[in-house]
C-alpha positions, -999 to 999 in steps of 0.1 A, spaced: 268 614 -296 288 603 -320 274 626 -350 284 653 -330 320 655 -341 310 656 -379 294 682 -401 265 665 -420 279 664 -451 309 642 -437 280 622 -419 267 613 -452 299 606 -468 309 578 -443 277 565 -441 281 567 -481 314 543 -485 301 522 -455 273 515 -473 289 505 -504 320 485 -487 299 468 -461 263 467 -467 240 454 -440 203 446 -436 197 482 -420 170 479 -391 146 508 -388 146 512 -425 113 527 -448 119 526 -485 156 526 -482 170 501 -509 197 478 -490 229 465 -501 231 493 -528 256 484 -564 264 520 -567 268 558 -556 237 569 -566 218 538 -546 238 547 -516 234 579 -515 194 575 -519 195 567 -479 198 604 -473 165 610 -495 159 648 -499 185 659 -476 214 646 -500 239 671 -503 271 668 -523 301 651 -510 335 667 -526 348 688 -502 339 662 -473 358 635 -488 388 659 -486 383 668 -452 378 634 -441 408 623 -456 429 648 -434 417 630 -409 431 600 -423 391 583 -418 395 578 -460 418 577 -489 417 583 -524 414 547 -548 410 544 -581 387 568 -588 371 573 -558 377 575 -518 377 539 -498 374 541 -457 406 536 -438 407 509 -409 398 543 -383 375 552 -408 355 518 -411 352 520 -376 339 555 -371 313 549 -404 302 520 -380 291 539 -355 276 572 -377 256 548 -396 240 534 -362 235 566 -351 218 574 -382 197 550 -400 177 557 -430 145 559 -412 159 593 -395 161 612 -428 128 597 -431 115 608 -403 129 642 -410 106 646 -438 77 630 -424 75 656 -393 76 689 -418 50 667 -438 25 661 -417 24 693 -399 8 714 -425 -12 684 -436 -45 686 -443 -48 651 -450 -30 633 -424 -50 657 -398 -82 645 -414 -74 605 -413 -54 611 -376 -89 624 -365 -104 593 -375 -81 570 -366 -64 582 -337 -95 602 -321 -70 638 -319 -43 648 -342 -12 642 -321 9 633 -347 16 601 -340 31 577 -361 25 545 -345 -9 532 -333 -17 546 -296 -52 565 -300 -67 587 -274 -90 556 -256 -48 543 -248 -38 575 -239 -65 581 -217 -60 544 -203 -27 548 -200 -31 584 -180 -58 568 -154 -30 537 -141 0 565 -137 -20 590 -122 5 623 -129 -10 662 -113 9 693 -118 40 678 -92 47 651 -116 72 650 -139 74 632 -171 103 624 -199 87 612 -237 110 593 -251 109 595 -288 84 622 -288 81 630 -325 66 666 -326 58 666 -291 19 666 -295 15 634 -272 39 653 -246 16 685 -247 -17 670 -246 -3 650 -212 8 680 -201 -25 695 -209 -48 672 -190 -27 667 -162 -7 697 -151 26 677 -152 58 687 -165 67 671 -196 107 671 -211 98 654 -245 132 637 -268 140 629 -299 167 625 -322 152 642 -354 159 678 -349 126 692 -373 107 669 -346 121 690 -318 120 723 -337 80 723 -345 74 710 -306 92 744 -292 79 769 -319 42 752 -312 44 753 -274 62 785 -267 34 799 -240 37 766 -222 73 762 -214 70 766 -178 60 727 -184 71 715 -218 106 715 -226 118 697 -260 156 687 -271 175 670 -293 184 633 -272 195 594 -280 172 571 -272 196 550 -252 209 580 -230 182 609 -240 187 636 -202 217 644 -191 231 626 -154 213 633 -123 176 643 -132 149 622 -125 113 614 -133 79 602 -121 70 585 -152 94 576 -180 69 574 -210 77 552 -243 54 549 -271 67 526 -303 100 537 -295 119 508 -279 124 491 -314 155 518 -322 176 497 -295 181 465 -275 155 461 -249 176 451 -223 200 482 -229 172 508 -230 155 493 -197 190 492 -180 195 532 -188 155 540 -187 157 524 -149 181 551 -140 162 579 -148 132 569 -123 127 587 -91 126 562 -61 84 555 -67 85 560 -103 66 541 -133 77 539 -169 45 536 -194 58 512 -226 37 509 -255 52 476 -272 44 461 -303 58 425 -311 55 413 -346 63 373 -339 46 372 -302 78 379 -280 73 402 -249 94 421 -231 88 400 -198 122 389 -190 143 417 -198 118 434 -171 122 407 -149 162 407 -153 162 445 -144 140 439 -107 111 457 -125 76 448 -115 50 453 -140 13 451 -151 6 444 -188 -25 450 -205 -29 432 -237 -39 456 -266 -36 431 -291 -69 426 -304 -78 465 -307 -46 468 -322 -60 445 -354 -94 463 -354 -69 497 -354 -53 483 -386 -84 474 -401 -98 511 -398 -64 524 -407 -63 504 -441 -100 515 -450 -99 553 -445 -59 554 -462 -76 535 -493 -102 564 -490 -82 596 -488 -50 584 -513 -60 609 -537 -59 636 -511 -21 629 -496 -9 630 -531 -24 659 -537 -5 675 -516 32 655 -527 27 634 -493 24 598 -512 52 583 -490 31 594 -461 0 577 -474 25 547 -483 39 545 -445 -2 544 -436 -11 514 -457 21 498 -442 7 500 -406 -24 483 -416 -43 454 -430 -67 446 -454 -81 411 -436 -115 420 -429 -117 391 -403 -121 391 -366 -92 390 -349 -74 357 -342 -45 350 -317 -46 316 -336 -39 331 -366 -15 364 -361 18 363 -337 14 396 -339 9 412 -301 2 449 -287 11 456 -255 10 485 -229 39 474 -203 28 500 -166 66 493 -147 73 500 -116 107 501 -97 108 470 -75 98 435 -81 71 434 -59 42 416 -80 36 408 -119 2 412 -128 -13 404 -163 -45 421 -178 -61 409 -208 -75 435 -226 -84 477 -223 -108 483 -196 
């Protein structure tokens, strides 16, 4: 990876003067304020892990990435393109993310709403509750042979309570390296089946190990579809299943890039508890404000009423593009099979 050859303060100052000589519409951003007029806006990306930038501009510059101007440093042409590729790496909703994670885990609010929303306190920040789990665990049928990789698997609570009800052994990823921290230190006297490290979503296990069921819940947004589905394909042994938990804002499925790869599939259709999910989700975050903020978690709260709605109507495919979908994706194209709803 790329941000492996930088210390994070140099991270932050190319991300810094990319940011400030060519702005984009960052994707995967919360909060972040794009297209930022000065220092100070820019380096707001990094939220609380902003650190100061002095002596990295210096050592940057001996690596001829930047170069003093006026009064400040400007990228190099080698620089612009290495700033390129940190600030993919790095969006601004993975210093968010860092914070959330050593938010929630002491929590007594978000364990109180995830209990209520979500059934179990997995720490999830999406919207797969324990009826999906459970659903989802029934059509891959894992036992203590099985072996399982959680792609983007946050503080590895979804990876442990898999692990928990099945026997199988679980290698949970993700990029945010509090995430991966919390899962190990929690899960110490399991480790015979749950392993945790730091990975990239588009190539998260090293070469040459495979897996029964390549799991993915709300995490194929940080990439192009047809890219993770290409590298996710490898990673299946010769019978096995990837479980996709896909949410499309404007109605698009994932159909043909699954198709294009020689993947058969069944898709069950989750859209309509998905809008009662968001319903619940908006009434009991309006309910417990006062009690994230209490304990300095506001964005938290904030990130809650963001995932839901406050239309009290029944749902309407009429009215809302918006689809939930939970993709079961198996290795040959052998037969396409669509299911309407949970059952």
């Amino acid at each position: 990876m790329i941000t492996d050859n930088y210390r994070e303060d140099e991270i932050q100052a190319l991300i810094t003067l990319a940011e400030l000589e060519f702005p984009i519409d960052t994707p995967n951003n919360i909060t972040y304020k794009t297209f930022p007029s000065n220092i100070d806006e820019a380096q707001s990306y990094f939220r609380s892990f902003r650190t100061d930038l002095t002596s990295a501009y210096k050592r940057l510059q001996t690596q001829s990435l930047v170069e003093p101007h006026k009064d400040f440093w400007i990228l190099t042409p080698g620089g612009k393109e290495i700033a390129e590729q940190v600030r993919k790496a790095r969006p601004p909703i993975y210093y968010w993310y860092r914070e959330y994670h050593s938010a929630i885990e002491n929590s007594e609010a978000f364990d109180e709403f995830s209990r209520r929303i979500f059934g179990e306190n997995l720490g999830q920040h999406d919207f797969t509750d324990i009826t999906q789990l459970k659903m989802m665990l029934e059509r891959v049928q894992l036992d203590t042979g099985s072996s399982v990789l959680d792609i983007g698997c946050g503080n590895g609570k979804i990876a442990e309570y898999i692990s928990d009800m099945t026997g199988a052994k679980v290698t949970g990823v993700d990029y945010i390296p509090e995430a991966i921290e919390i899962a190990r230190k929690r899960t110490t006297s399991k480790s015979d089946r749950l392993s945790f490290q730091i990975g990239d979503i588009e190539d998260p296990v090293e070469a040459g190990i495979w897996f029964d069921l390549v799991l993915s819940i709300d995490s194929m947004y940080f990439s192009d579809a047809d890219i993770l589905l290409t590298a996710w394909k490898k990673l299946l042994k010769p019978h096995g299943k990837m479980a996709i938990f896909y949410l499309s804002l404007d109605g698009k499925d994932i159909s043909a890039v699954l198709e294009k790869n020689s993947l058969s599939y069944d898709v069950y259709d989750l859209s309509r508890e998905h809008w009662e999910h968001m319903q619940r989700k908006h009434i009991s975050a309006k309910e417990m404000k006062a009690q994230f903020v209490s304990e300095g978690n506001l964005f938290v709260w904030e990130n809650l009423m963001m995932e839901s709605v406050s239309d009290k109507s029944p749902y309407d495919p009429e009215k809302t593009p918006m689809r939930r979908y939970l993709y079961i994706i198996n290795n040959s194209l052998d037969s396409i099979r669509d299911q309407s709803t949970l059952h």
